[in-house]
MARKE-41753 format. One record per residue (C-alpha): residue in one letter; x, y, z. Coordinates in pm, 1 decimal, padded with zeros to 6 digits, always signed. Example, Ala and Ser with C-alpha at 12.3 -4.5 7.8 and 13.67 -1.06 7.14 Angstrom:
2
a,+01230.0,-00450.0,+00780.0
s,+01367.0,-00106.0,+00714.0
END
This chain:
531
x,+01151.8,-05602.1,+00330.9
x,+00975.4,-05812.1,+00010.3
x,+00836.0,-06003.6,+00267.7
x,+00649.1,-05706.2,+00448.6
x,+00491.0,-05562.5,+00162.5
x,+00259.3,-05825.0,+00131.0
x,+00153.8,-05807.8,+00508.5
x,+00108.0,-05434.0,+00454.5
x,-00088.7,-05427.8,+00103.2
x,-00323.0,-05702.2,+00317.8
x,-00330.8,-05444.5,+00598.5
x,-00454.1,-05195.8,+00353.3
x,-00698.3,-05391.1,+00152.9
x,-00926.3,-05449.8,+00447.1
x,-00911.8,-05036.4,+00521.9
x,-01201.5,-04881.5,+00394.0
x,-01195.4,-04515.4,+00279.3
x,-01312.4,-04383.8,+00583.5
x,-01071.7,-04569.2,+00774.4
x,-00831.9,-04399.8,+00586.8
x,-00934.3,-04087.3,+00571.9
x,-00931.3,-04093.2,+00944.7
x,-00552.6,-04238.5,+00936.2
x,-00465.8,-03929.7,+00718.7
x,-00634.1,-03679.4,+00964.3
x,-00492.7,-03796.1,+01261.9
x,-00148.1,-03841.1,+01068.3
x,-00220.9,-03478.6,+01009.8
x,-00306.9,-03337.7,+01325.7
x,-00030.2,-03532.8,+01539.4
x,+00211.3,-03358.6,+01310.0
x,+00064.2,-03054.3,+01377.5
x,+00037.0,-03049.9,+01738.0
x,+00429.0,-03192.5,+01747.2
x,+00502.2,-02887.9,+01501.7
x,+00309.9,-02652.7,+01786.5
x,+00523.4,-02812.6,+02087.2
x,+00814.9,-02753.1,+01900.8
x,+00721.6,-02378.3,+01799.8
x,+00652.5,-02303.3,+02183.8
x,+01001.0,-02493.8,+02307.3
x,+01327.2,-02378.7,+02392.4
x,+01459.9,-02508.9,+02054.4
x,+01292.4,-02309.6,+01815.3
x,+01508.3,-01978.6,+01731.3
x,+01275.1,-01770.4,+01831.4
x,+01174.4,-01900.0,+02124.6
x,+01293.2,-01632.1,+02370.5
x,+01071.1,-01371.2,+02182.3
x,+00832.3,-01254.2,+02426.6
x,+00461.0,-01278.6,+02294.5
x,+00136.6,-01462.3,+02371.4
x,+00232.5,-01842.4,+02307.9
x,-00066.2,-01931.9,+02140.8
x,+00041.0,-01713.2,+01839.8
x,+00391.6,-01853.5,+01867.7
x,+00282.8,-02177.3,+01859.9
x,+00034.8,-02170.1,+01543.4
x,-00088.9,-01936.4,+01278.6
x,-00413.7,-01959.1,+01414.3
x,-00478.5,-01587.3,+01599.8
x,-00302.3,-01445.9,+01280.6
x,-00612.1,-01641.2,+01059.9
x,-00879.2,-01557.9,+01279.7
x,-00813.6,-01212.4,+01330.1
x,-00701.9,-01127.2,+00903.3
x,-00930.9,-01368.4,+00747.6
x,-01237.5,-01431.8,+00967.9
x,-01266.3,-01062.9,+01105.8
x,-01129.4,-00917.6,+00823.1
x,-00827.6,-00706.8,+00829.0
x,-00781.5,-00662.2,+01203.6
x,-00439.4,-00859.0,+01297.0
x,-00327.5,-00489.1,+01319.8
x,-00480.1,-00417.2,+01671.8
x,-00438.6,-00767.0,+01827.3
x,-00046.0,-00708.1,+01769.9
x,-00022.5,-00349.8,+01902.1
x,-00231.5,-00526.9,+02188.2
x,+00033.2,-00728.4,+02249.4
x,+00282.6,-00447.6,+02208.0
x,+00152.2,-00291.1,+02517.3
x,+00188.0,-00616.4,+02718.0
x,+00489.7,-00774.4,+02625.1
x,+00714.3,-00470.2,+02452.3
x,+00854.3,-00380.2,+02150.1
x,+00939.9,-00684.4,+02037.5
x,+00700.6,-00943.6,+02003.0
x,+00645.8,-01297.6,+01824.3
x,+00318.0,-01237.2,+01609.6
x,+00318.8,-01604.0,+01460.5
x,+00554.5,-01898.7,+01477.3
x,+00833.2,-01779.4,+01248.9
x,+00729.6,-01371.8,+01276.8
x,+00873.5,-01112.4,+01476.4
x,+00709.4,-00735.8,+01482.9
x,+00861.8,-00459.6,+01639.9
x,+00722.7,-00097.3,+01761.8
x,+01029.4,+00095.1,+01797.6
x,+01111.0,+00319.8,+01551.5
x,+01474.0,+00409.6,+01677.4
x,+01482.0,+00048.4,+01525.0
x,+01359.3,+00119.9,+01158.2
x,+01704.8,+00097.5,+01001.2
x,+01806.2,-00213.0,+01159.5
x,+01504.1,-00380.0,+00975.7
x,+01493.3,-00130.5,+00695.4
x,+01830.2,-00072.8,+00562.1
x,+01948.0,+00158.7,+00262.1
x,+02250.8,+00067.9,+00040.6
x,+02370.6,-00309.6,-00004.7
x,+02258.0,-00491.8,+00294.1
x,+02056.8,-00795.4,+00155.0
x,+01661.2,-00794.1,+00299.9
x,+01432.5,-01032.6,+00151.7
x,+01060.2,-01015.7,+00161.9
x,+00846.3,-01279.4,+00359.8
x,+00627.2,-01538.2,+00086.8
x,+00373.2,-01528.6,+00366.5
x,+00343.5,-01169.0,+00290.0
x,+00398.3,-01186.8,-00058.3
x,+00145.6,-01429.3,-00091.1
x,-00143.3,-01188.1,-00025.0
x,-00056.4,-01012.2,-00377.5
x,-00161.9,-01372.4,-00504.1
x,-00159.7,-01397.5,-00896.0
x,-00020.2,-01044.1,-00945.6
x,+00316.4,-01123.9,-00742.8
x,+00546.7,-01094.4,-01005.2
x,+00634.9,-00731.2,-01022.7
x,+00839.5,-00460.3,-00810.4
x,+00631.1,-00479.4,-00471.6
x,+00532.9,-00819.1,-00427.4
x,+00901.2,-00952.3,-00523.1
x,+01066.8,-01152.9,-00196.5
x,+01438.4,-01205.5,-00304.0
x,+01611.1,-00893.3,-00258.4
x,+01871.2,-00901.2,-00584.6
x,+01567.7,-00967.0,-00831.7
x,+01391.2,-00626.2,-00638.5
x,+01722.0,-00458.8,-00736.7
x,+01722.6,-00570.4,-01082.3
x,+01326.1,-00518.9,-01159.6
x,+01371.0,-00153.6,-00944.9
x,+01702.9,-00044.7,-01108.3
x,+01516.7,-00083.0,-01472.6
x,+01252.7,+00191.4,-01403.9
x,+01429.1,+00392.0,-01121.2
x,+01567.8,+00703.6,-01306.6
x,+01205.4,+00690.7,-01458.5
x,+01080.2,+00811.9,-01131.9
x,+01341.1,+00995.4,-01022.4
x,+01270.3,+01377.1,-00923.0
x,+01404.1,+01503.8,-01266.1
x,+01216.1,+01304.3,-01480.1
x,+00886.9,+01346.8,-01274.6
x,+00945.3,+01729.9,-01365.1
x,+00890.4,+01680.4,-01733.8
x,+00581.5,+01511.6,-01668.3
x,+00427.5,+01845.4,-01432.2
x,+00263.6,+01986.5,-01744.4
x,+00096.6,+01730.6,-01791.2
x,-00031.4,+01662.5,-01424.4
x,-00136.1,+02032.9,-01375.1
x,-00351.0,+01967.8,-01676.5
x,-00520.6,+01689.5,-01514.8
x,-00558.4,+01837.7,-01214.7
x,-00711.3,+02167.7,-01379.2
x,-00969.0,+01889.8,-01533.0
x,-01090.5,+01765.7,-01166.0
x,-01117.2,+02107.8,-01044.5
x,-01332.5,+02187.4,-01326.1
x,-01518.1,+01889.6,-01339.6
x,-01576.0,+01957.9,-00917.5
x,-01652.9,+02318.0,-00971.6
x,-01946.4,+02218.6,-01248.7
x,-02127.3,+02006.4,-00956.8
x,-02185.8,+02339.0,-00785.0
x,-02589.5,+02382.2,-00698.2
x,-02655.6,+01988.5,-00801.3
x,-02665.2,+01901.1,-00429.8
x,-02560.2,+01531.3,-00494.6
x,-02295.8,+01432.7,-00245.4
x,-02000.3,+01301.0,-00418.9
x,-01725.0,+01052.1,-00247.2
x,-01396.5,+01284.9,-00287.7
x,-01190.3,+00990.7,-00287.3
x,-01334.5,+00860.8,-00640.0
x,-01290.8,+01200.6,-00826.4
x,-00932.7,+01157.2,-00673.0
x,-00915.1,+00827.7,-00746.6
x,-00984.2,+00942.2,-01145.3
x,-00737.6,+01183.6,-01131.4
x,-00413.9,+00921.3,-00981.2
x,-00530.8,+00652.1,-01244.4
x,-00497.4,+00932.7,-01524.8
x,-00163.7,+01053.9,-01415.3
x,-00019.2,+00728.5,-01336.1
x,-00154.1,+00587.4,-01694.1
x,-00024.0,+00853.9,-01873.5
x,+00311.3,+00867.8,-01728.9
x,+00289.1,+00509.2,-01792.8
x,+00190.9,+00481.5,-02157.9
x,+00162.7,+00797.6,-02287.3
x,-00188.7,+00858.6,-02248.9
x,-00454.6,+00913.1,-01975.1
x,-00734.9,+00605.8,-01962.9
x,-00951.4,+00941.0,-01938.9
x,-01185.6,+00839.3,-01628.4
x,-01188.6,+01229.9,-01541.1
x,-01279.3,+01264.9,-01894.5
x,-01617.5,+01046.1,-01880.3
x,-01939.9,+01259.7,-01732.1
x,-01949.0,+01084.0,-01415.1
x,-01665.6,+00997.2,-01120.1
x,-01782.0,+00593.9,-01188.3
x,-01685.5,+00370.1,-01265.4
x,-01314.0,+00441.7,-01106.6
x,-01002.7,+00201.1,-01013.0
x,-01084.6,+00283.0,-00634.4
x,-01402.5,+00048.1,-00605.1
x,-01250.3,-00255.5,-00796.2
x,-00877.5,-00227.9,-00671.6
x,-01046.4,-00270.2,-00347.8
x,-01218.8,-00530.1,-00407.5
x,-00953.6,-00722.7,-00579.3
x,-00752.9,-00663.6,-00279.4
x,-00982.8,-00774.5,-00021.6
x,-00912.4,-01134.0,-00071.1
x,-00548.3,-01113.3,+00018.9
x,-00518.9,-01244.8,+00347.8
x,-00711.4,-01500.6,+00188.2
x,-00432.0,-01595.3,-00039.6
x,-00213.6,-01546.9,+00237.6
x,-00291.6,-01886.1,+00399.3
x,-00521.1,-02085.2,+00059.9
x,-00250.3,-01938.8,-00244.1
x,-00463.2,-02143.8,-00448.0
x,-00722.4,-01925.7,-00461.0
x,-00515.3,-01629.2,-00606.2
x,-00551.7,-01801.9,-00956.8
x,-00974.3,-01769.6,-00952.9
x,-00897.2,-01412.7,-01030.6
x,-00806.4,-01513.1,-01393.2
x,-01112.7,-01617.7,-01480.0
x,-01303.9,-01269.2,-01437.3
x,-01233.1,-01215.6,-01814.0
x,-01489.1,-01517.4,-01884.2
x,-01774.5,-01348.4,-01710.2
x,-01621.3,-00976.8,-01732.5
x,-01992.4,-00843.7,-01896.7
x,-02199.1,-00965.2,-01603.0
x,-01948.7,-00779.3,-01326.0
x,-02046.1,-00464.7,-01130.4
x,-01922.7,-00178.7,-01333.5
x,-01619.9,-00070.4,-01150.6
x,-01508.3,-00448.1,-01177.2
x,-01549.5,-00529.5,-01512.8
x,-01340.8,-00139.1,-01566.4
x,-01070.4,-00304.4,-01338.9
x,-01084.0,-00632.5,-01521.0
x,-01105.8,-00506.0,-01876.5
x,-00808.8,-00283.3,-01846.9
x,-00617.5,-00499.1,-01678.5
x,-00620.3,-00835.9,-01899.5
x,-00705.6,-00651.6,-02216.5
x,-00634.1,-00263.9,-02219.5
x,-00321.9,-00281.2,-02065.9
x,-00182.3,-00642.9,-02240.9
x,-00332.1,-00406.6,-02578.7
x,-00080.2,-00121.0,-02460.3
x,+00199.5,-00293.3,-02404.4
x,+00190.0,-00454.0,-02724.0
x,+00137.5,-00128.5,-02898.6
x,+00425.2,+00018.8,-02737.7
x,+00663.1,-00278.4,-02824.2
x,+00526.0,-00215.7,-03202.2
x,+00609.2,+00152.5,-03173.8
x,+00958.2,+00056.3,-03038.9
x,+00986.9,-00199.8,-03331.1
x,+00902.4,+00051.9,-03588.3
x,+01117.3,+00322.8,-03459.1
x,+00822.5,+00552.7,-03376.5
x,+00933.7,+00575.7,-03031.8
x,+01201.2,+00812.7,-03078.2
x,+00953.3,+01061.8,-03230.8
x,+00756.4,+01111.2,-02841.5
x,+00784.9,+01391.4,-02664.8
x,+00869.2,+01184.7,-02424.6
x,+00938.8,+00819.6,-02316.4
x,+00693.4,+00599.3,-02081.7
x,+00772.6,+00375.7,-01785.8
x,+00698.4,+00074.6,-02018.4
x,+00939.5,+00203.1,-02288.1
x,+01188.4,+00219.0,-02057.7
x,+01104.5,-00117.1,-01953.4
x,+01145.3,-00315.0,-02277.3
x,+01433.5,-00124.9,-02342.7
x,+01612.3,-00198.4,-02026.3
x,+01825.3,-00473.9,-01981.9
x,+01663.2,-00700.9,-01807.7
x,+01712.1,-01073.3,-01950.8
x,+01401.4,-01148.0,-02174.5
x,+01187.9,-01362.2,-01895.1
x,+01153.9,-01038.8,-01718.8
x,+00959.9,-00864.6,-02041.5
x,+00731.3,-01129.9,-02073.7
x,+00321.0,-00962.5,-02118.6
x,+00267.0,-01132.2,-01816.4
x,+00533.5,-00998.9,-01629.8
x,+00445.2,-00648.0,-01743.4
x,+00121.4,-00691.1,-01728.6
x,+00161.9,-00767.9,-01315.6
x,+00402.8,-00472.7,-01272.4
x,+00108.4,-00259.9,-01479.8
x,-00111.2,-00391.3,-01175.6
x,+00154.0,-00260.5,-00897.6
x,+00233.1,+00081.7,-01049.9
x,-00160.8,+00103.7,-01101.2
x,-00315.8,-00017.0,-00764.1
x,-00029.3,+00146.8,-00580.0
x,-00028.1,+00502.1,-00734.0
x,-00450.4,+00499.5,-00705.8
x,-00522.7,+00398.2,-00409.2
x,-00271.7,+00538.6,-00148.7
x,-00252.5,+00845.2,-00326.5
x,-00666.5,+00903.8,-00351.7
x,-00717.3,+00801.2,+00000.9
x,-00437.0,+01024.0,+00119.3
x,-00584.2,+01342.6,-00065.3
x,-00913.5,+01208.8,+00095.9
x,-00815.3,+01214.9,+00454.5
x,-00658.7,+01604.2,+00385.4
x,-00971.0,+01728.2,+00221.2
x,-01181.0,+01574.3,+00537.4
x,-00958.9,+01756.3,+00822.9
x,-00920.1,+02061.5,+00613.6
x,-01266.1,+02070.7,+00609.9
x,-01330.6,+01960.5,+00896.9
x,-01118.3,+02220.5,+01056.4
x,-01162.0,+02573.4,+00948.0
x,-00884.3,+02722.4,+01134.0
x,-00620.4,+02465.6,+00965.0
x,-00783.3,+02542.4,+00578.7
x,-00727.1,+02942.1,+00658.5
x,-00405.1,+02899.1,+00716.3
x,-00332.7,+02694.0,+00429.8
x,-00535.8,+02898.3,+00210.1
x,-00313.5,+03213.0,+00384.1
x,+00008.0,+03062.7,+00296.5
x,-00085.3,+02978.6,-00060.9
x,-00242.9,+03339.3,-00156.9
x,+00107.8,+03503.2,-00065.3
x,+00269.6,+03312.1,-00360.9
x,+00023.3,+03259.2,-00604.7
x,-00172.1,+03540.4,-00824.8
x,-00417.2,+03329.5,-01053.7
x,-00512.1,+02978.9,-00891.9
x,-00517.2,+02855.1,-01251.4
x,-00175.7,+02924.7,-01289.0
x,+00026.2,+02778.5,-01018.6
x,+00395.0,+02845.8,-00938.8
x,+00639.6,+02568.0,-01039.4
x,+00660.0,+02288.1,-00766.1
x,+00982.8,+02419.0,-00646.6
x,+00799.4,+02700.0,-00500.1
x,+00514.2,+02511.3,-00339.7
x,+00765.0,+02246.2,-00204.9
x,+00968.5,+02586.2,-00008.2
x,+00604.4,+02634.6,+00201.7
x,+00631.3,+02472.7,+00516.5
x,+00243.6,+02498.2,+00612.4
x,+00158.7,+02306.1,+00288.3
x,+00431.1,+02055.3,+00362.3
x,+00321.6,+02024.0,+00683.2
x,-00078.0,+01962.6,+00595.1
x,+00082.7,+01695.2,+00357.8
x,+00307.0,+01497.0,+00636.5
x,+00036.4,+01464.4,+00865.4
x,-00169.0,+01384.0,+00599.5
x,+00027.2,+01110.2,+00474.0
x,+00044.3,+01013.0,+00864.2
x,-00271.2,+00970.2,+00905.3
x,-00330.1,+00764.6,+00571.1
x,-00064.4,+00542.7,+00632.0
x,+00028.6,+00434.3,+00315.7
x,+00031.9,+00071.5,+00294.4
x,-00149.8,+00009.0,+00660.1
x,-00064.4,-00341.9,+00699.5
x,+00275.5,-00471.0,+00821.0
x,+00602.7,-00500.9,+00588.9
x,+00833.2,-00744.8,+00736.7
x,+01216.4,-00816.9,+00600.8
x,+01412.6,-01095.0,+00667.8
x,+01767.9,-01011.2,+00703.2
x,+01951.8,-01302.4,+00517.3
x,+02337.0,-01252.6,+00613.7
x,+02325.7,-01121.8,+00976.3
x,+02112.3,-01112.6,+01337.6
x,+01969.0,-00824.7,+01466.4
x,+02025.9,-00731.7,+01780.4
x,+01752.8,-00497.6,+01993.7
x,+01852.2,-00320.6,+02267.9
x,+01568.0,-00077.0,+02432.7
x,+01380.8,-00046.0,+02709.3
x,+01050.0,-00229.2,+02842.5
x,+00909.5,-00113.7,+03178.3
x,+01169.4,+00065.2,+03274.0
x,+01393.8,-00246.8,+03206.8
x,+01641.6,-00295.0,+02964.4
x,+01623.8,-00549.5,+02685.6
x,+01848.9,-00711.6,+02450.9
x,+01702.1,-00906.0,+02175.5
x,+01890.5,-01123.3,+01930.0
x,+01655.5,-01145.2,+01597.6
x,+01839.2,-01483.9,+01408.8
x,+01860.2,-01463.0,+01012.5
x,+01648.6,-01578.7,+00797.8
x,+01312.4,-01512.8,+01020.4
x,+01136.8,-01187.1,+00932.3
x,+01084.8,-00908.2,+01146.7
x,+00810.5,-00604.6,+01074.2
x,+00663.7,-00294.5,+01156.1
x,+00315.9,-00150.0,+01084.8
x,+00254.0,+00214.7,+01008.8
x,-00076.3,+00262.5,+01202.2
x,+00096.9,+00120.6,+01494.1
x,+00453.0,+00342.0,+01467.5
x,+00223.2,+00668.5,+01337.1
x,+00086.6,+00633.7,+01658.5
x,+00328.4,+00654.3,+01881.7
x,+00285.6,+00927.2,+02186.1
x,+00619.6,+00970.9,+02246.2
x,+00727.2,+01104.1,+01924.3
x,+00334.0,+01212.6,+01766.0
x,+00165.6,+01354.6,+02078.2
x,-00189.5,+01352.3,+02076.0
x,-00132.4,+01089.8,+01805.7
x,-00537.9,+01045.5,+01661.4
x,-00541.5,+01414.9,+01593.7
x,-00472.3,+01616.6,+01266.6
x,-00180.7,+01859.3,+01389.0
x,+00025.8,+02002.6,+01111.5
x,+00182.3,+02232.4,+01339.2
x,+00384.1,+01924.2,+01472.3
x,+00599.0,+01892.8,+01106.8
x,+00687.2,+02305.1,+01176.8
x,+00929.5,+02203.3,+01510.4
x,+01269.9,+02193.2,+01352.7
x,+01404.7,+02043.1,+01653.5
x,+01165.6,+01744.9,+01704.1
x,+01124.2,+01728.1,+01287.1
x,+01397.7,+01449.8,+01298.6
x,+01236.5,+01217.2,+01548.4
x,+00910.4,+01250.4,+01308.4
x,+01043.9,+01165.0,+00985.4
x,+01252.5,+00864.4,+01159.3
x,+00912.0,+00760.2,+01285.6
x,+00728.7,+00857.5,+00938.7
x,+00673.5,+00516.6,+00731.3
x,+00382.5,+00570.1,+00502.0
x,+00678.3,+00541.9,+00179.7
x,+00831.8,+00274.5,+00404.0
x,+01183.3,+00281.4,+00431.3
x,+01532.2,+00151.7,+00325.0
x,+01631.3,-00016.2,-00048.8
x,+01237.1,-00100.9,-00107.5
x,+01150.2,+00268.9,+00021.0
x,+00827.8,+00364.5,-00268.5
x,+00907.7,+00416.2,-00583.5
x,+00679.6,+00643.1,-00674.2
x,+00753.1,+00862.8,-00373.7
x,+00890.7,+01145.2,-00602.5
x,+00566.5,+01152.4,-00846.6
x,+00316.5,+01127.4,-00537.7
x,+00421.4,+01426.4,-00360.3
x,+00421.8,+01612.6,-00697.7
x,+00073.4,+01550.1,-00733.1
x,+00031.8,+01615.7,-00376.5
x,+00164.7,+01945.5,-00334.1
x,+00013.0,+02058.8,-00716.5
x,-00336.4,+01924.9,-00640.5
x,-00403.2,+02032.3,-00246.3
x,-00286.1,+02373.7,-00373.2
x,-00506.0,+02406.8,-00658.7
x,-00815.2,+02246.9,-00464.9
x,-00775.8,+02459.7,-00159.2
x,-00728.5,+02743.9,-00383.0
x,-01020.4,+02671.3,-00618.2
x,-01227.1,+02430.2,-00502.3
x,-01241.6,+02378.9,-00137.9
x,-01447.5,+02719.7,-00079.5
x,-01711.4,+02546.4,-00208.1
x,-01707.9,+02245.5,-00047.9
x,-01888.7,+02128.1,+00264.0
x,-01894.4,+01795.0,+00464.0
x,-02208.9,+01575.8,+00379.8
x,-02305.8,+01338.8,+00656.1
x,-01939.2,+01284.3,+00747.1
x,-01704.7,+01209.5,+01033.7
x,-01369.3,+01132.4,+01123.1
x,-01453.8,+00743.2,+01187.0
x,-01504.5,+00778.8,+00785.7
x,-01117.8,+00890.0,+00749.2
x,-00984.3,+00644.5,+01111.2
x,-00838.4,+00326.7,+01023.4
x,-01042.9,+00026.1,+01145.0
x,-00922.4,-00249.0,+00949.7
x,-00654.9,-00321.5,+00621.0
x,-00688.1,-00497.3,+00274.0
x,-00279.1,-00393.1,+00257.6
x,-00416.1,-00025.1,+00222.8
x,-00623.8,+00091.8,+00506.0
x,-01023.6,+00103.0,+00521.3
x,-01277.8,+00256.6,+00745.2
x,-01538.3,+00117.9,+00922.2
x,-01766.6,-00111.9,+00717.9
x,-02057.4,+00124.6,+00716.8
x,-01840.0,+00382.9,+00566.4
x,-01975.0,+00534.6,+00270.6
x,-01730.1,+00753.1,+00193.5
x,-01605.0,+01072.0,+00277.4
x,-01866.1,+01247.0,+00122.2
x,-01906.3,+01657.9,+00025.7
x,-02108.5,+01846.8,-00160.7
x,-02027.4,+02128.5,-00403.5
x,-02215.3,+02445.7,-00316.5
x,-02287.5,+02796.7,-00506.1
x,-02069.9,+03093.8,-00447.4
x,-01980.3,+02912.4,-00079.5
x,-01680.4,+03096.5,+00054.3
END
């Protein structure tokens, strides 16, 4: 062996760097193509997963179709849905299934262990380190368990004063806009009302964006934008840490940016601190009520978990999660209600039977016991998806077995451990077996008692199982408090400005769904005395 390194150190003094560069490419791609042959053979686990073999063999139809078109993996998989069934091989170590009589299988409640993907996980980049982008399933517990009762359905009940406050703020600040024929984007003014809730119920305080004179800047514009990179990160992770250095040039950003950036590296960081001083000082015990953050440090989570940074990512989650789904889901509702008369009379109907002074709403228990409103808000939620893009688990202790049916043929699938397997709202939401008509806005479909079970199986925009949304219990408070108070007050004087339904359709996802790139918004102006 001493006698060969010689030889080889001889070998490699007469290489010049392009020779060698050349070596390490080819190096490169032989070990690629051997790692395609073997993705595409009879050896790999997954290998009798039907699906198109180029994406079984590489990630390359998964890249082209996130990265280079932007978002649009979405449609080439239900594509492949309809050609090779509800089970199909999306990438080399991906499944993604279409059946939702298979949700629990993949989406388990109670103590079954389901990990998350890092290829999904990745796409959160920098900000990884909180509730949603967490892959090992007994850290999820421990980070969900320290804030759960926080959001739990009795808690988010002491904070209703506050939110019908809020939302008597947006109405106002809508109903002042009347005769100033500007259109406004409805999904920024709701936008500034989810970032006030969710700050308040998360510090104590509003960041008062409905507050300020205008509806910008707003979370809705820079959470987008900080998103929009993700598949990105996805398949470079390296990239994810560039975002870090917005705080150097944070002065010279577009407005809504440098909001985004500015509260989230300095605001929130200032917060946190604040409230760890309070909790030092005993101050805490004086609040009307406690915060999600004060119930944070004060959990028991082992000291790495309370870290600023830590926080400070789980700030970004609770933030960009609560703003984002919940403003583009009150954005699709206002555009079909107004968009269809008929469906807006009898909401309107419905609500006038129960309430006497639109500025004094009855308590949420009473709105939650009217099945139109509940209806308006399921399809609603349908059609906004939630998180658009798809959520994949990897059961760690057990296969999953699929048994359905394929062209009138039975199949039987066995999923091994350890490789994750996913489902995508706007592909499951749009299933004509169970959501006839599927593309339309049909609240009469939620009134059915006896196909109502087949629906909410199928229903996925809180996802589903042990990592079903946290915040589902404050959402649909501010849901069923704000569509009643804007249909009741506001929405008579509303009217659709240069707007259509490809503005609300999903065409493409940054994790939350987008319209068509020439969107600008779902747009409405506020008229005079309009009823």
């Amino acid at each position: 062996m001493a006698s060969g390194s010689p030889k080889v150190a001889a070998i490699l003094k007469h290489i010049g760097l392009l020779e060698l560069v050349f070596l390490g490419t080819a190096t490169w791609a032989a070990y690629r193509l051997l790692r395609a042959l073997y993705n595409i053979s009879p050896l790999h686990p997954l290998s009798k997963v039907p699906g198109p073999k180029l994406a079984a063999a590489t990630y390359l139809p998964e890249f082209w179709h996130d990265v280079v078109k932007g978002g649009r993996y979405t449609h080439r998989i239900r594509e492949m849905h309809e050609q090779y069934g509800p089970i199909v091989r999306i990438n080399p170590d991906e499944t993604h299934c279409s059946d939702p009589a298979f949700i629990d299988d993949i989406y388990p409640a109670g103590g079954k262990r389901r990990d998350k993907p890092q290829h999904q996980v990745r796409a959160l980049g920098a900000w990884s380190s909180n509730i949603f982008g967490c892959a090992d399933h007994d850290t999820h517990r421990i980070r969900r368990g320290a804030v759960a009762r926080f959001f739990s359905r009795s808690m988010v009940s002491q904070l209703e004063g506050d939110i019908r406050g809020l939302i008597g703020r947006l109405c106002d600040k809508l109903l002042a806009e009347q005769g100033r024929g500007r259109p406004i984007d409805v999904t920024m003014a709701y936008s500034c009302l989810a970032s006030d809730i969710i700050s308040d119920y998360c510090f104590g305080e509003p960041f008062g964006l409905l507050a300020q004179k205008e509806w910008t800047p707003n979370f809705r514009e820079a959470g987008t934008a900080v998103v929009r990179p993700a598949y990105y990160f996805r398949f470079f992770p390296f990239l994810s840490h560039l975002v870090a250095l917005g705080t150097w040039f944070v002065d010279y950003l577009p407005e809504d940016m440098a909001l985004f950036i500015r509260t989230l590296e300095i605001e929130i960081p200032a917060l946190i601190a604040n409230t760890k001083a309070e909790m030092n000082e005993g101050v805490v015990s004086s609040r009307a009520r406690p915060t999600v953050f004060m119930e944070l440090m004060q959990s028991d989570l082992p000291a790495h978990e309370k870290t600023p940074d830590r926080l400070k990512s789980e700030a970004f989650s609770l933030l960009g999660a609560a703003t984002e789904t919940t403003s583009w889901g009150l954005g699709t509702i206002t555009y079909y209600l107004l968009a269809q008369p008929e469906t807006m009379a009898r909401l309107r109907a419905e609500l006038e039977a129960v309430v006497e002074d639109p500025r004094q709403l009855p308590p949420l228990t009473t709105l939650e016991r009217l099945p139109y409103l509940g209806a308006v808000i399921q399809e609603g939620l349908r059609l906004s998806y939630g998180v658009s893009s798809r959520t994949a688990r990897i059961a760690v202790n057990e296969d999953l077995v699929y048994r359905g049916e394929f062209n009138k043929k039975a199949i039987e699938l066995v999923l091994p451990r350890g490789y994750p397997v996913g489902m995508s709202p706007v592909i499951t939401h749009h299933d004509e077996t169970i959501f006839p008509d599927s593309y339309s806005f049909v609240p009469e479909r939620w009134l059915d008692q006896r196909g109502r079970r087949d629906l909410d199986r199928a229903f996925m925009s809180f996802s589903k199982g042990s990592r079903v949304c946290l915040g589902m219990n404050l959402a649909m408070c501010e849901l069923h408090l704000t569509l009643a108070a804007m249909t009741l007050r506001v929405f008579p004087h509303l009217r659709l400005f240069e707007t259509t339904e490809r503005d609300v359709r999903y065409d493409h996802d940054t994790l939350s769904p987008n319209p068509v790139r020439e969107s600008k918004g779902i747009r409405v102006t506020v008229e005079v005395g309009r009823c």
